[in-house]
N, C-alpha and C positions, 0 to 999 in steps of 0.2 A: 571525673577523677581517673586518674591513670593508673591502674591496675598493676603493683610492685612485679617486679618480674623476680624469679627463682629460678637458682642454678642447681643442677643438681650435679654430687661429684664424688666420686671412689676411686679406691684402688685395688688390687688384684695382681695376683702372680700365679701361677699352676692351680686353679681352679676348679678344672674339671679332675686331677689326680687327689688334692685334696676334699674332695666332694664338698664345696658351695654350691650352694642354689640361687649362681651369681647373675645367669639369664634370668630366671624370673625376679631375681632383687632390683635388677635393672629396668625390665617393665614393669614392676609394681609402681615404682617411680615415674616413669614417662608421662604418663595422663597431666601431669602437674609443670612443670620443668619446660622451658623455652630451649635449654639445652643441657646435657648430660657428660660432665668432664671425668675420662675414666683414665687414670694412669695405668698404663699394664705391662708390669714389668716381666721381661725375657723369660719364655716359662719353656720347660720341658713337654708341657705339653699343648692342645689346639684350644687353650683359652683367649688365646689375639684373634683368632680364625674367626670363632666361632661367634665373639662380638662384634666382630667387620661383618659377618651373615644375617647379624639383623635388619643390618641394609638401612640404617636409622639418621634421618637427617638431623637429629637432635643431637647424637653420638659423636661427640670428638672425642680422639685416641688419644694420647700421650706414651709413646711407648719409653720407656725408661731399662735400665741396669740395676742393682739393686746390690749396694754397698756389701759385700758381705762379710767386710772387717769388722761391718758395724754391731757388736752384742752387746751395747750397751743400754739396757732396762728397754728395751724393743723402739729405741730411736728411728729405726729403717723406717719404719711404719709410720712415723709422722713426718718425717722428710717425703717419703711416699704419696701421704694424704696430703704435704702441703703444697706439692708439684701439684696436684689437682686443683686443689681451692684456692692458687694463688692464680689458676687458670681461668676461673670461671668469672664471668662477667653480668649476672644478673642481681639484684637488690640483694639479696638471701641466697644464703647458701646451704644446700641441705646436703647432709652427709649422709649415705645410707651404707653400712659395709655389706662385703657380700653373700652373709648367712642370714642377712636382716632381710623383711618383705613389710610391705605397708598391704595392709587391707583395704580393700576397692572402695569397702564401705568409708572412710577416715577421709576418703581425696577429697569432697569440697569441704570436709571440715576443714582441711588442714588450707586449703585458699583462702577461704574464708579468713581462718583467723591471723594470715599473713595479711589479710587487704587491711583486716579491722585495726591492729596493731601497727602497722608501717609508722604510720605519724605521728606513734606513741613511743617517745624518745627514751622510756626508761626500759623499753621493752629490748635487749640483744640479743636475745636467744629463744628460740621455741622449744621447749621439753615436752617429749613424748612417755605415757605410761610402756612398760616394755612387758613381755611372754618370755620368759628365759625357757624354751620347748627342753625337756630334760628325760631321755633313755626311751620315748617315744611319742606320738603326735596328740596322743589323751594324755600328758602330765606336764607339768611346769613346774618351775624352782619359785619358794618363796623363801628368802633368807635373806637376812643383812649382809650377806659374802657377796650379794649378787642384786645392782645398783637396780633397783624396781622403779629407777624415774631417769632421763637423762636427757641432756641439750643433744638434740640431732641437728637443726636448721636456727643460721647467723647470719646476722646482718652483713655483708659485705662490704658494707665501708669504714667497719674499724678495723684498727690492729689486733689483730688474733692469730694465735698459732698453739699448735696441738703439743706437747711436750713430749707424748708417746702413742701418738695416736689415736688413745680412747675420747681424750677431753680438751679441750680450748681455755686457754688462758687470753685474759685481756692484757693487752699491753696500754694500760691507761697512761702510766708515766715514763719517764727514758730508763730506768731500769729497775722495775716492780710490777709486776701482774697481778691478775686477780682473774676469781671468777667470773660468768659473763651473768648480768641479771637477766633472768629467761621468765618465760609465763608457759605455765603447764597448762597443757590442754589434754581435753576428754579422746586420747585419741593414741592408738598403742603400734608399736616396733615389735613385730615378731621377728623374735630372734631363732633360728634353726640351728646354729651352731655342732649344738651337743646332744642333737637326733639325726645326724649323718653317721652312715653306715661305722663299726668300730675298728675297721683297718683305715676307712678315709679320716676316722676320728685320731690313731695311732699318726699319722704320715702327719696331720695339722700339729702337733702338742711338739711331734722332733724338728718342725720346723721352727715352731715360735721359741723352744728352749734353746737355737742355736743365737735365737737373737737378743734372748735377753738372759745368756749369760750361763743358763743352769742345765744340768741332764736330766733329759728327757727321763719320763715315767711311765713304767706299763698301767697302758687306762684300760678300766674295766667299769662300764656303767652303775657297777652294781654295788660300787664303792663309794656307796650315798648315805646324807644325815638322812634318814627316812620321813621324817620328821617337818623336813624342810617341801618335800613332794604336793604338791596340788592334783588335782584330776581338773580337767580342763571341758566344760561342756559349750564353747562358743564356735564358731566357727573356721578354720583355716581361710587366707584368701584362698583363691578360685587360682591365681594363676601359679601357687607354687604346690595345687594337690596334687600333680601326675607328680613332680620331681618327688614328694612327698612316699607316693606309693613305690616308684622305684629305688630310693636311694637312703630314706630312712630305717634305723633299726629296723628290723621287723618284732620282737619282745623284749621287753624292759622286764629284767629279773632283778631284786632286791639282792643283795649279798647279809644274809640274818648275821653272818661271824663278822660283819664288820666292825670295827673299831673307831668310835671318834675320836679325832683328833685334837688337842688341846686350845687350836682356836674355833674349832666346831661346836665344843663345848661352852666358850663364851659367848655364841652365838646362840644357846640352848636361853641363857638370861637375857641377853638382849630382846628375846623375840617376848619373851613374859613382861619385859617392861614397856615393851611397844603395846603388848595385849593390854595389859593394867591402866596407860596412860593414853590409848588410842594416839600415839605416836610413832614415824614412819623415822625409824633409825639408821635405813642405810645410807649408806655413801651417795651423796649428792655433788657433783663438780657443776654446780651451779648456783645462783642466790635466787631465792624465789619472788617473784614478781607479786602482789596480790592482786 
């Protein structure tokens, strides 16, 4: 049997000024991937540089321009991502953005269960469990506001495209999509996002509000459902703990005078009806495989 091949493939723009932890996102991936398609659009600052110094024969560039007429519901970002995966040339294709890191321990799961499922035609998509890492590296987000399951890695030979980046639509018929039927597996996406430092955290939120439309908001970590909060006792990979120790919050303070907000609040019932019915209510942009 001939072993599916995986592409793997992102994109990126001023990286290093928005604090991603885009070098290590990029080799948490490598070990798996035959090659790594990275669109890297025109940045202010040494985030092209610094990816051409990995010196990585798996690494193909795509350097791009980055619409910036485009604020329409963050369109840029899937034009972006689909310059990459319309690049890439392996059976599967795994997305990983650049806050996101795979842990060392997951890499022959996640072979594995591309070999076992290749020939299993109902299978399009691999869904990964996810860490939303929230105000510092011992907490996580648990909440229906913040999708706890999602399709990372797709088959490459159908019609798919991203409509804003987060998610893939099938293009099954000439003008109707759909979700893509995926299989979840025991095996998780640490997301780092929203435990980079709170001015890299500020510079991220004015850049996404120019693309999808609204003004920016002063963020303050501490401006959380408390409610929603985990402590997190497993382990970080290995290759994103130094970025980790330099570049993360250093203390997560609660704000006690906050206020929720009225879909915060609906999310106060949702979580009691997921408790009562052992049902997982968040937002899924996928159809589950059994």
């Amino acid at each position: 049997m001939t072993f599916p091949t995986i592409s793997g493939f992102t994109f990126i723009r001023n990286g290093v000024e928005l604090g991603y932890p885009f070098i290590e996102s990029i080799k948490s991936l490598l070990p798996i991937v035959e090659e790594f398609v990275i669109a890297v659009g025109q940045s202010s600052d040494n985030t092209l540089e610094l990816i051409q110094a990995l010196n990585e024969p798996k690494i193909r560039i795509i350097e791009t321009i980055w619409n910036e007429k485009m604020s329409e519901r963050g369109f840029v970002y899937a034009q972006q991502k689909m310059i990459a995966q319309y690049s890439c040339v392996g059976d599967w294709a795994f997305y990983l953005e650049g806050d996101e890191v795979l842990h060392e321990d997951d890499l022959e799961k996640i072979k594995e269960t591309v070999k076992n499922y290749h020939d299993d035609k109902r299978v399009e998509a691999i869904a990964f469990k996810y860490f939303h890492f929230y105000g510092d590296v011992n907490t996580y987000l648990d909440s229906p506001a913040w999708y706890k399951t999602e399709a990372r890695m797709i088959r490459n030979s159908i019609r798919s495209y991203a409509p804003d980046g987060l998610f893939w639509v099938i293009m099954n018929q000439h003008k109707k999509g759909r979700m893509p039927n995926a299989k979840l597996i025991d095996a998780s996406i640490y997301h780092y996002g929203y435990v980079r430092r709170s001015d890299y955290m500020q510079q991220k939120l004015n850049q996404v509000s120019k693309y999808w439309a609204h003004e920016p908001v002063k963020f303050d970590y501490g401006n959380i459902d408390a409610e929603t909060l985990r402590k997190f006792n497993g382990t970080h990979p290995q290759i994103v703990q130094k970025w980790l120790s330099l570049n993360a919050e250093a203390k997560f303070k609660f704000n006690p005078a906050y206020t929720l907000s009225i879909r915060e609040i609906k999310h106060h019932l949702v979580r009691k009806i997921e408790k009562w019915f052992s049902v997982d209510l968040s937002k899924k942009h996928y159809r589950l495989v059994k």
